[in-house]
C-alpha positions as CSV (number, residue, x, y, z in Angstrom):
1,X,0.0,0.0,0.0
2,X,1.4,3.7,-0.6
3,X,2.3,5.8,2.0
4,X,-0.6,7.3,3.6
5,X,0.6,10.7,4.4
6,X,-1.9,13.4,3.9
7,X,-0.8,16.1,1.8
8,X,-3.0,19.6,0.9
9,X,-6.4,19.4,0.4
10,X,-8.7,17.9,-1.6
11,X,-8.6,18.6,-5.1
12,X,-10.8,18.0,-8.2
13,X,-8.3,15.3,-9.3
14,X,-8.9,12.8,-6.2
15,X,-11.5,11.5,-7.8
16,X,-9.0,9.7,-10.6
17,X,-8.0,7.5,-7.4
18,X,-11.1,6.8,-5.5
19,X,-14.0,7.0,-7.9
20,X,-15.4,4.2,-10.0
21,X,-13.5,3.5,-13.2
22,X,-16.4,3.2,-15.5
23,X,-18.4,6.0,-13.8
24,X,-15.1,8.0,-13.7
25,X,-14.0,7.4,-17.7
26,X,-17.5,7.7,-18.7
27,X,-17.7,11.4,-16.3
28,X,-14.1,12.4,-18.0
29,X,-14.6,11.1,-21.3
30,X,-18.4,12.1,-22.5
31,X,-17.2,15.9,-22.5
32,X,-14.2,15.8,-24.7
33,X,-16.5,13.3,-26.7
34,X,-19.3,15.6,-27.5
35,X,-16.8,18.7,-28.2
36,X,-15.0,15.9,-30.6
37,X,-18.1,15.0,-32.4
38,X,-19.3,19.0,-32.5
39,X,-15.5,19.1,-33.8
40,X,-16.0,16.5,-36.5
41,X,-19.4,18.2,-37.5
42,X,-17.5,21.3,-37.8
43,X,-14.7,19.8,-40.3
44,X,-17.9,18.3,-42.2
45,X,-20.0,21.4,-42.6
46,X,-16.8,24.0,-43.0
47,X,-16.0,21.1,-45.8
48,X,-19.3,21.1,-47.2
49,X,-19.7,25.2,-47.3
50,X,-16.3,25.1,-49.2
51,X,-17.1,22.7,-51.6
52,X,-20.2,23.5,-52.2
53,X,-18.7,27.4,-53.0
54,X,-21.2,28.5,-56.1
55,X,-20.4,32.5,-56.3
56,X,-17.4,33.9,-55.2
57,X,-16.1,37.6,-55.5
58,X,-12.2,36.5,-57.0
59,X,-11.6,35.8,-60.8
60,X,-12.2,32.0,-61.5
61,X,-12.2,30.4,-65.1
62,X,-12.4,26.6,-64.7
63,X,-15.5,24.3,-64.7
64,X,-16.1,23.7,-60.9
65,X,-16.1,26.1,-58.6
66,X,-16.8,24.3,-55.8
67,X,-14.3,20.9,-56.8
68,X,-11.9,23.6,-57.2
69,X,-12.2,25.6,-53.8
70,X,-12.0,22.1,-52.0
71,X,-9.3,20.9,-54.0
72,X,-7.5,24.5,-52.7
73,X,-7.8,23.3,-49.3
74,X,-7.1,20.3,-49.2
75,X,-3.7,20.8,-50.7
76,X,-3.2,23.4,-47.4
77,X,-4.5,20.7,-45.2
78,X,-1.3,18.9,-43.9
79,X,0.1,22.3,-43.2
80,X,-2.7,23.0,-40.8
81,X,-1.9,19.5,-39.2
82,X,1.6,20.1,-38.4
83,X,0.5,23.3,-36.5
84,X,-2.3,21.3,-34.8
85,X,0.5,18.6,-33.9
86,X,2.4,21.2,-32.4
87,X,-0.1,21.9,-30.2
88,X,-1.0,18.4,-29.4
89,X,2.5,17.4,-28.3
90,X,2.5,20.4,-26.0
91,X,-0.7,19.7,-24.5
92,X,-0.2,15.9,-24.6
93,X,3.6,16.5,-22.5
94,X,1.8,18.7,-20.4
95,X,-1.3,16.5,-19.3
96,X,0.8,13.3,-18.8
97,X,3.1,15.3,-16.8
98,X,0.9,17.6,-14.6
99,X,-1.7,14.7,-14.2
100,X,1.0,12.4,-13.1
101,X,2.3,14.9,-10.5
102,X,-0.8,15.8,-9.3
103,X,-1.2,12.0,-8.7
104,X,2.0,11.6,-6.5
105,X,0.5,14.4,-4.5
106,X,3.5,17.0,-5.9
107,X,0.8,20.1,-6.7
108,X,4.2,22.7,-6.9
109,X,5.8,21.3,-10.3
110,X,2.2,20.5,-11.7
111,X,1.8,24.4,-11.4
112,X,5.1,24.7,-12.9
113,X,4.5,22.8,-15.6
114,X,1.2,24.3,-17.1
115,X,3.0,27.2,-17.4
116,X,5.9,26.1,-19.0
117,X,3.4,24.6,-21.9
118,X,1.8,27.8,-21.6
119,X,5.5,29.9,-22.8
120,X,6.1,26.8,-25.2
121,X,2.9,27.5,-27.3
122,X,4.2,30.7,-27.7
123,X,7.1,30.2,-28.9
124,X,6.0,27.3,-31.2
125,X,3.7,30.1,-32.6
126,X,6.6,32.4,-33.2
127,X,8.2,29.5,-35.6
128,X,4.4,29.2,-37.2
129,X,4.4,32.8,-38.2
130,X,8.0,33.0,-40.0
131,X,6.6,29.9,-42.0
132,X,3.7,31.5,-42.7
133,X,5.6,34.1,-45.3
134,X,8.2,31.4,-46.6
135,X,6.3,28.0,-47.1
136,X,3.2,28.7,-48.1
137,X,3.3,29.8,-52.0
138,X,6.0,26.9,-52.8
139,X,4.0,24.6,-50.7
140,X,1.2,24.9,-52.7
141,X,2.6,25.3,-55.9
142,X,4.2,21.8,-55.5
143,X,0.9,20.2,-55.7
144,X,-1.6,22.8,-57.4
145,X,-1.2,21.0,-60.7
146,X,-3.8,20.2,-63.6
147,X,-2.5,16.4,-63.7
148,X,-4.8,16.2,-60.2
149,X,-7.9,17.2,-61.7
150,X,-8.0,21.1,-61.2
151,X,-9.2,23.3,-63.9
152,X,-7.7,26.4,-62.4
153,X,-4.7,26.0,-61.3
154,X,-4.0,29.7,-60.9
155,X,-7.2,30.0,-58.3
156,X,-6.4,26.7,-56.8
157,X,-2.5,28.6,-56.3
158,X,-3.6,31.6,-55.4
159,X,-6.9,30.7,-52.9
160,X,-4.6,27.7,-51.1
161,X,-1.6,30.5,-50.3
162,X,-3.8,32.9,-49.0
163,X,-5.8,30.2,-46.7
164,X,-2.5,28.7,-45.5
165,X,-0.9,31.9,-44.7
166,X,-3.6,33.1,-42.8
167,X,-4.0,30.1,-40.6
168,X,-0.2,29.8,-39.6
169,X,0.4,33.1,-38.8
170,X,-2.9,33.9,-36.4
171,X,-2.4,30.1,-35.2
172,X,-1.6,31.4,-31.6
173,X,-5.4,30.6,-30.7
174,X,-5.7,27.0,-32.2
175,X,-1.9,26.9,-29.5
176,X,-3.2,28.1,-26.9
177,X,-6.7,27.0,-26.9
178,X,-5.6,22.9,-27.4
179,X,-2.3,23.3,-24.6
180,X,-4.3,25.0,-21.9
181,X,-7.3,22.4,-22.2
182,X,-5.4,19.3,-22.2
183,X,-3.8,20.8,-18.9
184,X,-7.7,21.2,-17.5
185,X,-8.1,17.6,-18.4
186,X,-4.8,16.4,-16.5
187,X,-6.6,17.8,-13.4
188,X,-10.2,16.0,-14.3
189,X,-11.9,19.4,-15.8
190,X,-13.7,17.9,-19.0
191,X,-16.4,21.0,-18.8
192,X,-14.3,23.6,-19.9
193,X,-12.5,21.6,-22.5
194,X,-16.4,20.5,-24.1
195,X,-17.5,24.5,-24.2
196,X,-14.2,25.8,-25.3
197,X,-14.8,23.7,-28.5
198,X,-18.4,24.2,-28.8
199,X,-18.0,27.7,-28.7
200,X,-15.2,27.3,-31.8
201,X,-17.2,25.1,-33.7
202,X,-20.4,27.4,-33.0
203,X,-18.5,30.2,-34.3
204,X,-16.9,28.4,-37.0
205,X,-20.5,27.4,-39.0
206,X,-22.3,30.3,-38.4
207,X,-19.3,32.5,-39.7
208,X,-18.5,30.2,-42.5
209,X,-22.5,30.3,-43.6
210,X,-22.6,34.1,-43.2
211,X,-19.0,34.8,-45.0
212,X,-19.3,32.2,-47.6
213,X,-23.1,32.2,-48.5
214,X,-23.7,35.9,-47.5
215,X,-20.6,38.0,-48.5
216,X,-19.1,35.5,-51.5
217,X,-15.8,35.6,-49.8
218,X,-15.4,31.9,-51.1
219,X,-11.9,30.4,-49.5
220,X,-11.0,33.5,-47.8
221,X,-14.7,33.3,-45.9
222,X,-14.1,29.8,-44.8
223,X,-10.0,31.0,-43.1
224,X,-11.3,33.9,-41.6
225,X,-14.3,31.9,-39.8
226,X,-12.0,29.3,-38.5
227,X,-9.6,31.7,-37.0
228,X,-12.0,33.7,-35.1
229,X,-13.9,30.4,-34.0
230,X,-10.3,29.2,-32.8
231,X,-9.9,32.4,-30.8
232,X,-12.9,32.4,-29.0
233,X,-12.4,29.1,-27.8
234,X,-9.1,30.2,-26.8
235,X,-10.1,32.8,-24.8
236,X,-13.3,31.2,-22.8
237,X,-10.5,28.5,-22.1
238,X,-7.6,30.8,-20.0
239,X,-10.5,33.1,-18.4
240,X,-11.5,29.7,-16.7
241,X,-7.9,29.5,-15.7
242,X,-8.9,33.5,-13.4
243,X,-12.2,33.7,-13.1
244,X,-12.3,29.9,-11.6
245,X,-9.7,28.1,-9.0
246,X,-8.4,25.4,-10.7
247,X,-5.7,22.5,-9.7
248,X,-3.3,24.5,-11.3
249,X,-2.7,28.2,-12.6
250,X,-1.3,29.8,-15.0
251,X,-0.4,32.6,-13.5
252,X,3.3,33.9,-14.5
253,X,3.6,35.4,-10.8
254,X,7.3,34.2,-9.8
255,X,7.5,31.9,-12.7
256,X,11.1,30.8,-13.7
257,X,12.0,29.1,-16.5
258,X,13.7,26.0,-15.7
259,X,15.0,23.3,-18.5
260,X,13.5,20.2,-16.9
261,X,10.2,21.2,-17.4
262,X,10.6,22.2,-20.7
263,X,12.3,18.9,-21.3
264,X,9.9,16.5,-19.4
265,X,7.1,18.5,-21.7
266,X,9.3,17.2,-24.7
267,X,10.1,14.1,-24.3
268,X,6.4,12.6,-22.8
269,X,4.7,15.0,-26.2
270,X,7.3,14.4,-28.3
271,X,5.8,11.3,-29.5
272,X,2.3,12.7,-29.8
273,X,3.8,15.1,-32.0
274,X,5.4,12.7,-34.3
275,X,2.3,10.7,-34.5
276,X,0.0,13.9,-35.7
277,X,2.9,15.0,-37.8
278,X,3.7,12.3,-39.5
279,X,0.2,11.9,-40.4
280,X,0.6,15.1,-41.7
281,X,4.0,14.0,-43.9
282,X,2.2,10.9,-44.9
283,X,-0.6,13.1,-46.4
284,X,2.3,15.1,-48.1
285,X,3.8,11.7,-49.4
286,X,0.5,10.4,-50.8
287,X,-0.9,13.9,-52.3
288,X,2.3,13.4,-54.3
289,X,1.4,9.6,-55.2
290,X,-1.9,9.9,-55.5
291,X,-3.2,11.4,-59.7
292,X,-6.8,11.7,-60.8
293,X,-9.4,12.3,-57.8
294,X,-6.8,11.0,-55.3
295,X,-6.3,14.1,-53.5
296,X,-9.8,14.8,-53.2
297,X,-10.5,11.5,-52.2
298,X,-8.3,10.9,-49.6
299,X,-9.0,15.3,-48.1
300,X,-12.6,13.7,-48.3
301,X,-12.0,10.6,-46.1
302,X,-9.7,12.7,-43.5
303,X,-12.7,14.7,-42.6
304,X,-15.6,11.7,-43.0
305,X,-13.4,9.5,-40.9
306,X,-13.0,12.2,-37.8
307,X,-16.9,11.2,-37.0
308,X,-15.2,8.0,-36.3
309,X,-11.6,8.8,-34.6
310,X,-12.5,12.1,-33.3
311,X,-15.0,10.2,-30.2
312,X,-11.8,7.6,-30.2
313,X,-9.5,10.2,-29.6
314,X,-11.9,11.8,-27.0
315,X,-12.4,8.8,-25.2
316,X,-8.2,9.3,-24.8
317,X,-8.4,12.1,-23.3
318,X,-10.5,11.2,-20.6
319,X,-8.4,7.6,-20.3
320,X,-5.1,8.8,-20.2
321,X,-4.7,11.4,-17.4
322,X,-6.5,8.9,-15.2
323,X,-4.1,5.9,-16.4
324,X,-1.2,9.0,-15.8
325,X,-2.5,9.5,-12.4
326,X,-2.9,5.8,-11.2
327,X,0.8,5.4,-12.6
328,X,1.9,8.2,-10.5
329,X,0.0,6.9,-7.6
330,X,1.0,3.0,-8.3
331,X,-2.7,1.9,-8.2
332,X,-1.8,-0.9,-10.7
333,X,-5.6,-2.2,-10.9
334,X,-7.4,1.1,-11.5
335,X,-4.7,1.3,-14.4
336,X,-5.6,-1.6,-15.7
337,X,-9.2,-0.9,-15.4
338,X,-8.6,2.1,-17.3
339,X,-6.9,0.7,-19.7
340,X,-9.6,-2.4,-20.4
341,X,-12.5,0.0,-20.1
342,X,-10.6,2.3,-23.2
343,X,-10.2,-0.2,-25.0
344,X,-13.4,-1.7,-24.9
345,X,-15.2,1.3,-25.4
346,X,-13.0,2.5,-28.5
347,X,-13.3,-1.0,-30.4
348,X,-17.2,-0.5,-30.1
349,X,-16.9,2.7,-31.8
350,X,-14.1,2.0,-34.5
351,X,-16.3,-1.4,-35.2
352,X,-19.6,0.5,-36.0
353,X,-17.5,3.2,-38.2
354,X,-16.3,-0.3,-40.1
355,X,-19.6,-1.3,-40.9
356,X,-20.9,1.9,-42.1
357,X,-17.8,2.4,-44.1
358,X,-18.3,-1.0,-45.6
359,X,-22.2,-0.7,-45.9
360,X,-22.8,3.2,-47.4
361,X,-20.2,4.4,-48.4
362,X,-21.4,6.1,-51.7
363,X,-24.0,7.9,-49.3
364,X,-21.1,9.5,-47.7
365,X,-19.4,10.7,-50.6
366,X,-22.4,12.1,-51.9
367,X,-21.9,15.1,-48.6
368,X,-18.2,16.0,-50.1
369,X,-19.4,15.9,-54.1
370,X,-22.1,15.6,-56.7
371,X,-19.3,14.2,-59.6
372,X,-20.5,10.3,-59.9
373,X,-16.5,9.3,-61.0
374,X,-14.8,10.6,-57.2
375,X,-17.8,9.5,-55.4
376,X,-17.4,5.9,-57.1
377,X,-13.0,6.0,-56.4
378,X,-14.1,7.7,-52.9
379,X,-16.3,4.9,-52.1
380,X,-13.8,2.5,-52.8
381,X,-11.6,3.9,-51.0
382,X,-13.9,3.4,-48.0
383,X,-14.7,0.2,-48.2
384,X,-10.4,-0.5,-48.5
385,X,-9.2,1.8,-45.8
386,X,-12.0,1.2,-43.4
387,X,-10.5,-2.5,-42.8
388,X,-8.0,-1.1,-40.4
389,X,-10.2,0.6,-37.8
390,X,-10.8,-2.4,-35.3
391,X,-6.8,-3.0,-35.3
392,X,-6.6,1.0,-34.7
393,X,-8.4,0.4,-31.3
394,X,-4.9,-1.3,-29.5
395,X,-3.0,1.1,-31.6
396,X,-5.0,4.0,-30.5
397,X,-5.0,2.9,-26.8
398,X,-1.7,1.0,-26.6
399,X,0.1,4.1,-27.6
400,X,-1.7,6.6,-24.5
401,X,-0.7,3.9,-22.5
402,X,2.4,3.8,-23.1
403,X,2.7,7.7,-22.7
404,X,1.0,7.2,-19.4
405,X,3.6,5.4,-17.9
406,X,5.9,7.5,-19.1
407,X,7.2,5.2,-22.5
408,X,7.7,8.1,-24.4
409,X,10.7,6.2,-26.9
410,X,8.1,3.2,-26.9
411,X,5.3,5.1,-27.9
412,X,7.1,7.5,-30.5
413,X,8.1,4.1,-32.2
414,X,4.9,2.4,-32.5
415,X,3.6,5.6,-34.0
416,X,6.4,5.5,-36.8
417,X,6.5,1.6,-37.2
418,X,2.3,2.7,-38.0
419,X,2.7,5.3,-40.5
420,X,6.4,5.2,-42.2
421,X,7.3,1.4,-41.6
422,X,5.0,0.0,-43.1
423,X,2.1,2.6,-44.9
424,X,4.3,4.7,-47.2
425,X,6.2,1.7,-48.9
426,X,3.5,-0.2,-49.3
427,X,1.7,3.2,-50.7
428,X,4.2,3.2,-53.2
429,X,4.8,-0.2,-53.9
430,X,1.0,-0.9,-54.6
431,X,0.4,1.7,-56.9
432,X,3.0,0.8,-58.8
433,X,1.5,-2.9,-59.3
434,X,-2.3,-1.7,-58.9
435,X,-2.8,2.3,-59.2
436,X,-4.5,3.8,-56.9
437,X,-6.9,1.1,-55.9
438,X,-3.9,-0.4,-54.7
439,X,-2.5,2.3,-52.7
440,X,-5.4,2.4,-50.6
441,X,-4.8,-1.0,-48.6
442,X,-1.9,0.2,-47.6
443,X,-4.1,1.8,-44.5
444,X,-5.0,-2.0,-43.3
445,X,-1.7,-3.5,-43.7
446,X,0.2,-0.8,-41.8
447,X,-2.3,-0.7,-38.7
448,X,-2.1,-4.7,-38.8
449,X,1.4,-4.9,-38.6
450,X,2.1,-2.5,-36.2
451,X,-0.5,-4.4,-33.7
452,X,1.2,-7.9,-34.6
453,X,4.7,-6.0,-33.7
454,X,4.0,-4.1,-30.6
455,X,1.8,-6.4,-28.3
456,X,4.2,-7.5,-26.9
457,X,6.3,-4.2,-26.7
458,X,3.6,-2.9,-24.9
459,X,2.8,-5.2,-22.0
460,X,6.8,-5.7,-21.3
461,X,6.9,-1.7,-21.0
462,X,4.1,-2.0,-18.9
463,X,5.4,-4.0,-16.0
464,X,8.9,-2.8,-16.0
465,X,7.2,0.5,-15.5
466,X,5.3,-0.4,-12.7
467,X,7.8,-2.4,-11.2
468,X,9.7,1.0,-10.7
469,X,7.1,2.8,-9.3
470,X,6.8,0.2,-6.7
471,X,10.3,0.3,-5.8
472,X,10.0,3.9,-5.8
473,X,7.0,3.5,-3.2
474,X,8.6,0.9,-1.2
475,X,11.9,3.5,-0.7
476,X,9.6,5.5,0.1
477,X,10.3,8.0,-2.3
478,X,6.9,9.2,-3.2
479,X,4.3,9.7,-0.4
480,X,0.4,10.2,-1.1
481,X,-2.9,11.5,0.3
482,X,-5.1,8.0,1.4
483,X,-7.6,7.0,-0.9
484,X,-11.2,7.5,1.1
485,X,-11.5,4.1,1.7
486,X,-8.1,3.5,3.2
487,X,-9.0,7.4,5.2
488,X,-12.1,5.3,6.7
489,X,-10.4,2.8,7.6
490,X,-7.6,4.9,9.3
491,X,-10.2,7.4,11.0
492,X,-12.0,4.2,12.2
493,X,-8.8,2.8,13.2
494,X,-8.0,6.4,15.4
495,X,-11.5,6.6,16.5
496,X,-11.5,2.9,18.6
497,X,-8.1,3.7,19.7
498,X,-9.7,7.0,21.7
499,X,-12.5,5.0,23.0
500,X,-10.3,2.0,24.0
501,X,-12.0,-0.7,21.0
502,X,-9.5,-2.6,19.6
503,X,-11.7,-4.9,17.8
């Protein structure tokens, strides 16, 4: 048993050590969840506004306005990821980190912490605005060709610049916003998360339909509603931060920047970063493989697919800052409990998204498009790709896990045995024997394999991990508030001692 010191007072984030697992994922997990989905709905809707782009007030000369628009931001797309994988490794390092101090009772560097994610979201948005003005004309040039279906390349040039610019260079929000609420959800706050991104998407849709439909402003429109929607969420997120008391603050008062924390930010995120940016390379890699109504295709399945991943992925964020915790605190069953429940829960989800990808998948395409050829290679597609979902479930969960315990090398290389071991050579290697119906099973191969290799990567991290935390415990090392069963017991214990029972 841990060391039964009491330390502080109570905090939001006991109840990640003495609530019920199911009733506590379920309480942690339905927020981010909901503000996924309302996320997802968002990409959908700010896809369909864009596509769907009839009138617009810039010069345009090809056949399909709308194909045209979408096929502009698309190409812009991975660029937006990389920013947004960025953020995630900040917030991931940070929520791992503060979560797991928090659970060894050490609220002092959990404080620290937040705000050192706080300063590095800054800076990372100081990078993002010098590669605003240098990378995004040659960035889209390199794929704005007529070979991939366009019919104006000049609008397609000229529409995806301007929307990539924009979006790296005010990306300070979409930082800011994503670091400070993973740090809320290191403490157990899954409110303020869910509103911060119902307020963005909110803003998003009724920008895009008022800037898009009502003022023609076509690509431009659809930029300028996401920025705004990303700064409102931002800023309902850090008033919570001084208008609320919360586990931690983010108040600079006496804040000294120390390398540790910047470095124990790094290296838990790091892999969370590589995982979102490589997604983002691999997107790169493909637009460049993929001719015809590839590109579109595969922009079309990224933002279909986040009605499946996105609850997935907010499922994760509940799950992992209570596996963190229960790390931190060497409560090896409520881990595991954790880790079962998340698992369960995501193969439920990534199983139903399998059958409807399997069962209607021309339906789908039909939101994105009205041309019968891409909905016929989209649905394809679909039906190929979709194979990998259930194997994604261990991936997805396997890989928070392994950040949980603090893995950070393990989990970094199940993310790139995933996406550049196997997906990109077989990518290439299949469209050279079938085109690009062949590329596309690349997606179940790569997800496969990396399950089949890392199984057993996982569970051998997993109790060497543990075994360290228990030696830690049993040097006494790390001391902990009692959970309120064992503080029963105790005040019991110290109440029969005063009266003179001993029974």
């Amino acid at each position: 048993m841990p060391n039964t010191k009491v330390s502080g007072g109570k905090m939001r984030s006991d109840k990640m050590r003495n609530e019920k697992i199911s009733r506590l994922l379920i309480s942690m997990s339905l927020p981010a969840i909901i503000s996924m989905l309302v996320q997802s709905l968002y990409n959908v809707v700010d896809s369909v506004f864009v596509s769907n782009i009839r009138q617009t007030n810039v010069s345009y000369t090809g056949l399909n306005l709308g194909d045209d628009s979408f096929t502009a931001v698309s190409i812009a797309y991975p660029m937006t990821l990389i920013v947004v994988a960025v953020a995630i490794g900040i917030g991931v390092g940070a929520n791992a980190y503060v979560s797991r101090k928090l659970g060894e009772g050490n609220r002092a560097k959990a404080n620290q912490a937040a705000k050192t994610a706080v300063i590095m979201a800054v800076i990372a948005w100081l990078v993002m605005l010098v590669l605003a003005f240098t990378v995004s004309k040659p960035f889209i040039a390199a794929f704005a060709k007529e070979e991939n279906n366009i019919s104006d390349v000049k609008y397609v040039n000229t529409q995806g610049t301007i929307y990539l610019a924009i979006y790296m260079s005010c990306s300070l929000g979409s930082l800011l916003e994503i670091t400070c609420n993973r740090i809320l959800q290191a403490t157990g706050n899954m409110r303020v998360p869910m509103i911060s991104q119902l307020i963005g998407a909110c803003t998003n849709i009724v920008l895009d339909a008022t800037l898009i439909l009502g003022f023609k402003m076509g690509v431009l429109g659809a930029i300028i509603a996401t920025i705004v929607g990303q700064w409102f969420a931002a800023i309902f997120t850090i008033s919570m931060f001084f208008v609320k008391k919360q586990d931690v603050s983010l108040s600079l008062k006496g804040y000294r920047p120390r390398a540790d924390y910047f470095l124990s930010i790094i290296k838990v995120g790091a892999p969370a970063f590589i995982m979102n940016a490589i997604g983002a390379c691999i997107t790169i890699m493909l637009n460049k493989i993929l001719k015809g109504n590839g590109i579109f295709v595969l922009s079309a399945y990224f933002k279909i697919q986040s009605f499946v991943f996105m609850p997935t992925f907010g499922l994760m964020q509940g799950a992992m800052p209570i596996m963190s915790y229960n790390y931190g605190a060497n409560l090896k069953k409520r881990f595991n409990s954790t880790f079962k429940w998340a698992f369960t829960i995501s193969l439920a989800i990534l199983t139903l998204g399998m059958i409807l990808f399997l069962t209607v998948p021309e339906y789908i395409m039909r939101i994105m498009t009205s041309n019968p050829s891409v909905i016929s290679d989209g649905a394809y597609a679909f039906r190929v790709i979709c194979i990998a979902f259930m194997p994604a479930a261990f991936s997805v969960t396997a890989i928070n896990a392994l950040q949980a315990v603090n893995r950070p090398v393990s989990s970094l290389l199940f993310s790139l045995c995933r996406q550049l071991l196997f997906l990109i050579p077989f990518a290439i290697l299949l469209n050279n024997l079938y085109g690009l119906k062949g590329v596309w099973f690349a997606y179940p191969i790569a997800e496969i394999g990396a399950a089949l290799i890392f199984l057993p990567v996982t569970v051998y991290s997993y109790k060497k991990q543990f075994a360290y935390k228990q030696r830690q415990y049993e040097r006494g090392e790390i001391t902990l508030p009692p959970t309120e069963r064992e503080l029963a017991e105790l005040q019991l214990a110290e109440c029969r001692r005063r009266n003179g029972v001993y029974r």
